[in-house]
TIMI-2910 file (N, C-alpha, C, CB; in pm, 1 decimal, decimal comma, always signed):
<rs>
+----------+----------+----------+----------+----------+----------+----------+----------+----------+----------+----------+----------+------+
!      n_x !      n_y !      n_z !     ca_x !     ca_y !     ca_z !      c_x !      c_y !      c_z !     cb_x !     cb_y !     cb_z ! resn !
+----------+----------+----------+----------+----------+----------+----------+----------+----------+----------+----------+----------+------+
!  +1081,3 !   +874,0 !  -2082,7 !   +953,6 !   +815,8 !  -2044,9 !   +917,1 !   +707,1 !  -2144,8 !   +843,1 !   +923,8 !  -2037,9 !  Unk !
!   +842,9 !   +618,0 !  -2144,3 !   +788,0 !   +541,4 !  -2185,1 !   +655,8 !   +497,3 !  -2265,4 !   +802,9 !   +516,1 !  -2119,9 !  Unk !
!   +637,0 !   +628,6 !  -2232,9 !   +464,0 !   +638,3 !  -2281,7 !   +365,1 !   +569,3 !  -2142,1 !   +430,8 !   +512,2 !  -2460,2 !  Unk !
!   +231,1 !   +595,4 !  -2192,9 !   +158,8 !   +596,5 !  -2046,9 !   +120,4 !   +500,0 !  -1959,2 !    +55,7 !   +644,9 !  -2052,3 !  Unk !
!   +151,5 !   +367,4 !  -2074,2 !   +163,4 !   +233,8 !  -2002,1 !   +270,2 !   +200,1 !  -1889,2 !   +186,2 !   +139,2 !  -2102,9 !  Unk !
!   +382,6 !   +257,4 !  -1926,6 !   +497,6 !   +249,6 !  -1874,1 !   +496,0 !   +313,6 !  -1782,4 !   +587,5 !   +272,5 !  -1936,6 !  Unk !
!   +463,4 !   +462,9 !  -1771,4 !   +449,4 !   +505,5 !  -1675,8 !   +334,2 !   +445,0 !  -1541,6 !   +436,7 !   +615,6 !  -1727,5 !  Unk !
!   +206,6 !   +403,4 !  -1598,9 !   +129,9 !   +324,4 !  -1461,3 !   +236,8 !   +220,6 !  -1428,1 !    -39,5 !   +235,0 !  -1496,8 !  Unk !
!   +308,0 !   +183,4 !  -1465,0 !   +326,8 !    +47,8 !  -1415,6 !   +469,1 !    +85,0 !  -1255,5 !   +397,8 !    -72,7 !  -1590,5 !  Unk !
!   +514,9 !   +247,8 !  -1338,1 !   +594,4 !   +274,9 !  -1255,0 !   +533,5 !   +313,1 !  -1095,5 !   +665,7 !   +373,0 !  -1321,3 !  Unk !
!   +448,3 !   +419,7 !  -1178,4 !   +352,5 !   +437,1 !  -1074,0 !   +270,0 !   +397,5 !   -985,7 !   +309,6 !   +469,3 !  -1092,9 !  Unk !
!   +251,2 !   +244,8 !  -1019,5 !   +212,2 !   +127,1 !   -960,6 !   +289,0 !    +94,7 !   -855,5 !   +209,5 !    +27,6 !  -1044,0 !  Unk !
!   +408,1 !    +44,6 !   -935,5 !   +533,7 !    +25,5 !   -825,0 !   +626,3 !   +102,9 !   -725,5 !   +615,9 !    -14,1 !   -883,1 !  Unk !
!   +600,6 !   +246,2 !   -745,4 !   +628,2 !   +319,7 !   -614,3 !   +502,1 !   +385,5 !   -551,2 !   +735,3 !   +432,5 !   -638,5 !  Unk !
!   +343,2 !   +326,0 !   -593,9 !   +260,5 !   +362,2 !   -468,0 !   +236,3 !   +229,7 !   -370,2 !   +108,8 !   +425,1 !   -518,4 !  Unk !
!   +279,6 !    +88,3 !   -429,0 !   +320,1 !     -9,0 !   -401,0 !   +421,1 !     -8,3 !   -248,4 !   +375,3 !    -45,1 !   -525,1 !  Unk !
!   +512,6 !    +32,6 !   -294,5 !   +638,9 !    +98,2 !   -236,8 !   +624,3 !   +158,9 !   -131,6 !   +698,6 !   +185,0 !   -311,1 !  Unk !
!   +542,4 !   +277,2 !   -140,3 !   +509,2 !   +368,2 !    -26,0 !   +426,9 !   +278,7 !    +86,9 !   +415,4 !   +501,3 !    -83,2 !  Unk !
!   +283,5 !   +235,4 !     -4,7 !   +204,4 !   +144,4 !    +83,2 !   +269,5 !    +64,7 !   +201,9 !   +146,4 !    +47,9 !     -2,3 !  Unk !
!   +437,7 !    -63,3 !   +168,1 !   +485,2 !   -112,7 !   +178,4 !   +551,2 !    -55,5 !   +330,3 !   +523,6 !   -133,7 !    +67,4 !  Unk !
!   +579,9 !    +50,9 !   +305,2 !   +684,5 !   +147,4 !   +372,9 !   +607,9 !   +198,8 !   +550,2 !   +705,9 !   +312,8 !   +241,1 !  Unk !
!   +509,0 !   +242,7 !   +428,7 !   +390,8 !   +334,5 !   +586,9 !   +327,1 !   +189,0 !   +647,8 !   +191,4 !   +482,1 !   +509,5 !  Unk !
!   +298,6 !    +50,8 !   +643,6 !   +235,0 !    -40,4 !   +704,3 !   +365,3 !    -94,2 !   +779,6 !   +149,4 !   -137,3 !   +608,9 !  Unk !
!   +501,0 !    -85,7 !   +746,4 !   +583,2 !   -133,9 !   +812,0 !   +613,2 !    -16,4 !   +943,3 !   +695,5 !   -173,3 !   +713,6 !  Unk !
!   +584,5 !    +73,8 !   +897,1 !   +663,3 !   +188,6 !  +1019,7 !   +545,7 !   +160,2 !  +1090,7 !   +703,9 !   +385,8 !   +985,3 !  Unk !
!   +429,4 !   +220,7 !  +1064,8 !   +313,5 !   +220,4 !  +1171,1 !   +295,0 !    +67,9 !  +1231,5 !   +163,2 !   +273,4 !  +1095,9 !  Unk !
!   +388,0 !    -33,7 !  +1225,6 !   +408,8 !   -156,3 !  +1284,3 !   +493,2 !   -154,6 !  +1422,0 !   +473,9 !   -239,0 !  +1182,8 !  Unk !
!   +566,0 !    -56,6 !  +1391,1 !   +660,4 !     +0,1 !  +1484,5 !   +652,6 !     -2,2 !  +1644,6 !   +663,9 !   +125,9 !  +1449,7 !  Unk !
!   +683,2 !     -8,4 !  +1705,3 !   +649,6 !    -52,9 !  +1847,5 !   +594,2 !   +130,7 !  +1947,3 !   +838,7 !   -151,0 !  +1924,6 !  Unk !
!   +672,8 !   +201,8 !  +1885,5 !   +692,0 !   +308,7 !  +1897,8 !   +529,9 !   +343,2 !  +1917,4 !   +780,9 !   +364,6 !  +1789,5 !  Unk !
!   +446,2 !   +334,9 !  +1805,0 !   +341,0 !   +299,4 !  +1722,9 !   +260,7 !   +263,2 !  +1822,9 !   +362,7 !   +199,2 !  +1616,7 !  Unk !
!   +228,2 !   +183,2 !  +1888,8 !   +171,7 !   +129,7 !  +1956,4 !   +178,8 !   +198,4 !  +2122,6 !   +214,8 !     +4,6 !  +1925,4 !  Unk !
!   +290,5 !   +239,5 !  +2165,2 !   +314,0 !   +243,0 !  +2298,7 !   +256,5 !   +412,2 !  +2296,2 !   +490,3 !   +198,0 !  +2351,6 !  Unk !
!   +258,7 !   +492,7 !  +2215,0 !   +187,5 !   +600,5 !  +2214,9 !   +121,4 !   +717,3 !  +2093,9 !   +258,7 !   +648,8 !  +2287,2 !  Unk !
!     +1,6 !   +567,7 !  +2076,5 !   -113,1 !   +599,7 !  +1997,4 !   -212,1 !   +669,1 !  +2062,9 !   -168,9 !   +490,8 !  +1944,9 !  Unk !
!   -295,5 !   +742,9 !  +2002,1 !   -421,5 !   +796,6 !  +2021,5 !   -535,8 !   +711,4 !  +1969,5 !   -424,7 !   +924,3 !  +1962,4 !  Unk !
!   -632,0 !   +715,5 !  +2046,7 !   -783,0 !   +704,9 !  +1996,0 !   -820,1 !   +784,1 !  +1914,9 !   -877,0 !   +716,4 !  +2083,1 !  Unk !
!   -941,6 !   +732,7 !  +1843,5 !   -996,9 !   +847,4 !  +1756,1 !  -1043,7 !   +925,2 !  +1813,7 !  -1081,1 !   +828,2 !  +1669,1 !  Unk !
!  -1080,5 !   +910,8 !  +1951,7 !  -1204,3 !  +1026,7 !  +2046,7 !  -1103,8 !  +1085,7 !  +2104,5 !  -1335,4 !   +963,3 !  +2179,8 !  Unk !
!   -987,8 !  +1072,3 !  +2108,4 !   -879,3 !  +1178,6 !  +2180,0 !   -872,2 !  +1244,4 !  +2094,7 !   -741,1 !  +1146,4 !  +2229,5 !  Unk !
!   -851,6 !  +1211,1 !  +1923,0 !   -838,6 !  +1332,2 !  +1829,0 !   -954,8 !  +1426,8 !  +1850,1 !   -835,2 !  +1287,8 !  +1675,0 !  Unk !
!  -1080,2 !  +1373,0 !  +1825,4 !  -1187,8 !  +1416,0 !  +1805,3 !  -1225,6 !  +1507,2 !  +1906,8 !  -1264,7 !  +1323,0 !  +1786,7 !  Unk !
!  -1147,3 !  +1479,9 !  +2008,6 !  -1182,3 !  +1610,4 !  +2152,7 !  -1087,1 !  +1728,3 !  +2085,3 !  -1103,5 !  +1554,7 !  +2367,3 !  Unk !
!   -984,9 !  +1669,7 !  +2052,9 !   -869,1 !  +1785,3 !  +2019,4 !   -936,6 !  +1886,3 !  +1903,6 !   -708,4 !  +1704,9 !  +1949,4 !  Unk !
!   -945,3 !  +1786,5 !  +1798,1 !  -1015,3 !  +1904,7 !  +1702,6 !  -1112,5 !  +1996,7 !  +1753,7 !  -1088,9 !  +1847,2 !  +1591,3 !  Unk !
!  -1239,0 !  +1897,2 !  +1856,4 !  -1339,0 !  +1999,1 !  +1887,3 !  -1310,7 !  +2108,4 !  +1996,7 !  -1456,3 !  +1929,1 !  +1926,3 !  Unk !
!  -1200,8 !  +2125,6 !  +2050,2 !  -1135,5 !  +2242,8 !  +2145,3 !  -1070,2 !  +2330,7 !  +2046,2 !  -1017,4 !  +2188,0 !  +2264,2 !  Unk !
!   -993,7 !  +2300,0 !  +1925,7 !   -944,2 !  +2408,5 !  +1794,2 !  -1047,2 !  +2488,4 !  +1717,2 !   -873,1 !  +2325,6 !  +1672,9 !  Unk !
!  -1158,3 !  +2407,0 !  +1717,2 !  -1288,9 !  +2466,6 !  +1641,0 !  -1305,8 !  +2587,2 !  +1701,3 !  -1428,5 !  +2381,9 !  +1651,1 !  Unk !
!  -1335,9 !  +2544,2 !  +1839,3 !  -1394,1 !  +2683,8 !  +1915,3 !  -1291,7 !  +2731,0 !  +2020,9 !  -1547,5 !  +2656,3 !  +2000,9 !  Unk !
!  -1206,6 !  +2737,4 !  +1975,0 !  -1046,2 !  +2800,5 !  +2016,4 !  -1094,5 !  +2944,4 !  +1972,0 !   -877,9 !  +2728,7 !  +1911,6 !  Unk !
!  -1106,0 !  +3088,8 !  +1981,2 !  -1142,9 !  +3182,9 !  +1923,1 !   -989,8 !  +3247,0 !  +1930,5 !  -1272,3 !  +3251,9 !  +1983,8 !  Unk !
!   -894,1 !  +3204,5 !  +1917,6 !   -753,8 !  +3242,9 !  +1921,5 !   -677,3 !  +3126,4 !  +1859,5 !   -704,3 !  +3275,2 !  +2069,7 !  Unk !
!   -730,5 !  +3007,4 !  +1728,3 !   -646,3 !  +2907,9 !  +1701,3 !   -522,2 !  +2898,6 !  +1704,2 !   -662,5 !  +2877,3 !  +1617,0 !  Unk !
!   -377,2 !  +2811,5 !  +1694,9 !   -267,8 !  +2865,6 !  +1686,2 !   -269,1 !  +2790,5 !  +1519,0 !   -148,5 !  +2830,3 !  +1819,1 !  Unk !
!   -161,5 !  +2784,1 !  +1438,9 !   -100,3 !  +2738,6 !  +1336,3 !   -102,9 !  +2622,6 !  +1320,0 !     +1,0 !  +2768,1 !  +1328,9 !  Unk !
!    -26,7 !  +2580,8 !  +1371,7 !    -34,5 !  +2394,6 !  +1412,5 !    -35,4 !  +2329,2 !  +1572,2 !   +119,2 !  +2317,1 !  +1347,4 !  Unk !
!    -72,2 !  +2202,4 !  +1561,2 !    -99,7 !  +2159,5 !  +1719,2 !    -39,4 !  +2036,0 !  +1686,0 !   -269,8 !  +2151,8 !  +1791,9 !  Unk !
!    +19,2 !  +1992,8 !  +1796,1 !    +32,2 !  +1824,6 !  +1802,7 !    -44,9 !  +1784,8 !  +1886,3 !   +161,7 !  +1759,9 !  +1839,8 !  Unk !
!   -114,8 !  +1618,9 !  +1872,3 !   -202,1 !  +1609,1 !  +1920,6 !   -174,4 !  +1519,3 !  +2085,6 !   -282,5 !  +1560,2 !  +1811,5 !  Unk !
!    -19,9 !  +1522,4 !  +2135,9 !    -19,5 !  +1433,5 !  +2263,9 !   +132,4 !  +1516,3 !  +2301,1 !    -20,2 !  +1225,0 !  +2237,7 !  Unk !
!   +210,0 !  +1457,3 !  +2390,5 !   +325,0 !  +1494,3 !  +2443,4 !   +427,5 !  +1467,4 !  +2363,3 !   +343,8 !  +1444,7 !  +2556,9 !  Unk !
!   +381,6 !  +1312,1 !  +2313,5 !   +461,1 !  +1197,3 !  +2231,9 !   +518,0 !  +1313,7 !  +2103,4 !   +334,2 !  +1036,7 !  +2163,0 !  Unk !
!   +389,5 !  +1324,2 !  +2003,3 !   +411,7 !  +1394,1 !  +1924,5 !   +450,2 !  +1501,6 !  +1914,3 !   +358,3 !  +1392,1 !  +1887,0 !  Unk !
!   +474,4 !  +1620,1 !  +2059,7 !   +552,9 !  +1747,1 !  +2061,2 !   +691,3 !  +1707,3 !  +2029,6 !   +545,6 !  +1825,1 !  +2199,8 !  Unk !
!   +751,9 !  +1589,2 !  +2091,4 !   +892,1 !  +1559,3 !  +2122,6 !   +946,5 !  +1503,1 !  +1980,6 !   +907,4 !  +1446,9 !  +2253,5 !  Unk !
!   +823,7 !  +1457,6 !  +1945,3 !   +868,4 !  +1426,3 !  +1748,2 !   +909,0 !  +1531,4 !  +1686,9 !   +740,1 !  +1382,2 !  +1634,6 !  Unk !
!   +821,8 !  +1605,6 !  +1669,6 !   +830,8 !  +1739,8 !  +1593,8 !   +938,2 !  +1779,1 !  +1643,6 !   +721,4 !  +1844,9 !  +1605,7 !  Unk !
!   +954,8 !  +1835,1 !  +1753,0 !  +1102,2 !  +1910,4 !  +1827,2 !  +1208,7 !  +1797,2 !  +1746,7 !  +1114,7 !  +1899,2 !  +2057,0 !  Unk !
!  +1186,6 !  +1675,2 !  +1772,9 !  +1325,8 !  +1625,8 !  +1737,3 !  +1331,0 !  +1640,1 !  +1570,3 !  +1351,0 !  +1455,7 !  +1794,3 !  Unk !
!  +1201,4 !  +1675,5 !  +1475,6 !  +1251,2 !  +1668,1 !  +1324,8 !  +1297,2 !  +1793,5 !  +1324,5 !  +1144,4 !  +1636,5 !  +1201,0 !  Unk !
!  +1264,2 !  +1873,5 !  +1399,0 !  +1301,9 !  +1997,0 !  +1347,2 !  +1472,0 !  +2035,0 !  +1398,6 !  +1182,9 !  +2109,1 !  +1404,1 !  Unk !
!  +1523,3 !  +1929,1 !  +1472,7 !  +1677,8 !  +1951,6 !  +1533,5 !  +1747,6 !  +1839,7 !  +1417,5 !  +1703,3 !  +1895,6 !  +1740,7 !  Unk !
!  +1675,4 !  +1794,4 !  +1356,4 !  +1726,8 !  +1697,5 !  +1255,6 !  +1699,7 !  +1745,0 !  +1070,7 !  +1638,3 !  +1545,4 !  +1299,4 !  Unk !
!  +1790,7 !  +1806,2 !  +1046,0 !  +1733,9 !  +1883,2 !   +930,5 !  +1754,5 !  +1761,4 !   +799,3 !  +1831,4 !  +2050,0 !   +904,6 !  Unk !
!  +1855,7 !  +1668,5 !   +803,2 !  +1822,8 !  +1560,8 !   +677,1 !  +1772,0 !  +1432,2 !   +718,1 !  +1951,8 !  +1524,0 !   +590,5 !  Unk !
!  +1702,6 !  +1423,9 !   +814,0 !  +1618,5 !  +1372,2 !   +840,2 !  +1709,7 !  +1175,9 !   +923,4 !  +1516,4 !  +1394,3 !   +686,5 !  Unk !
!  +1844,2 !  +1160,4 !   +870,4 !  +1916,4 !  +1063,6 !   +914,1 !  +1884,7 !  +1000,6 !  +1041,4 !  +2030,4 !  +1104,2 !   +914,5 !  Unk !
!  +1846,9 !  +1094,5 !  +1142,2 !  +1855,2 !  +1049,8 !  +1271,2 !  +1709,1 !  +1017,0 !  +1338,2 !  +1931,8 !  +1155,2 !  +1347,9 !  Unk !
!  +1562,4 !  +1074,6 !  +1235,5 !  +1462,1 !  +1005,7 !  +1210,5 !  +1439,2 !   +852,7 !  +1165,2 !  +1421,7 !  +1072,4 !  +1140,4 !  Unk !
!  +1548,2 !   +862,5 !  +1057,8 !  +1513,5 !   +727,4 !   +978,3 !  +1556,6 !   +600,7 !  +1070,4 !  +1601,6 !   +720,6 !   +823,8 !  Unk !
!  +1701,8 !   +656,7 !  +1124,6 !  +1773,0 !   +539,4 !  +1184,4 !  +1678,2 !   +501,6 !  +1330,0 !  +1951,1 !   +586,5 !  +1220,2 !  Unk !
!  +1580,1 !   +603,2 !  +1349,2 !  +1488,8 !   +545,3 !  +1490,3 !  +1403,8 !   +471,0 !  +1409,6 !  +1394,5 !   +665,4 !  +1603,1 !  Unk !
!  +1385,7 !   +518,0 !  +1285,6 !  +1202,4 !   +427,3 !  +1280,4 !  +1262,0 !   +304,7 !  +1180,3 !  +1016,9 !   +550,7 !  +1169,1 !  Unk !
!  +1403,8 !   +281,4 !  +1172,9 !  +1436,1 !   +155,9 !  +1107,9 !  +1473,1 !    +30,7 !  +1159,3 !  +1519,4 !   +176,0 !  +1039,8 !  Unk !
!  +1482,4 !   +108,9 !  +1349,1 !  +1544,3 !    +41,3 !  +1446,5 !  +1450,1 !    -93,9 !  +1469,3 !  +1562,7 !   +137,8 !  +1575,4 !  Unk !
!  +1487,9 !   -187,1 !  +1494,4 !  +1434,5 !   -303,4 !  +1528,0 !  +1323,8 !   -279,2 !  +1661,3 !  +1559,1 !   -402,3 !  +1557,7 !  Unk !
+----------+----------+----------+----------+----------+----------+----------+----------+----------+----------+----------+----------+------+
</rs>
């Protein structure tokens, strides 16, 4: 390490990095063709609230069931990356 200067500066440059990363994916076309509104979330949450049987986790559209299913058939993640790197 460097001491604590050194370290912000690293730390600078990989929240930099990340920033960089998540504005390019959510650019994604993918992104666009099946987004939610905020009032589609906002219905969703308010049907979990008073769910008197919640489950664990929810996805919030169709789009996003078929994500999840596919990370979870993709255990190092390769065949995620190569979709959301795709042109």
């Amino acid at each position: 390490m460097g001491g604590i200067e050194h370290d912000q500066k690293d730390l600078q440059q990989i929240c930099n990095s990340l920033k960089e990363s998540i504005e390019r994916r959510l650019k994604h076309p993918i992104f666009n063709e099946h987004g939610q509104t905020a009032k589609e979330i906002a219905n969703l949450i308010y049907e979990i609230v008073y769910d008197p049987n919640p489950k664990l986790r929810y996805q919030t559209s169709a789009f996003a069931r078929s994500l999840v299913a596919d990370k979870l058939k993709d255990f190092d993640g390769e065949i995620f990356k190569k979709q959301m790197l795709a042109p």
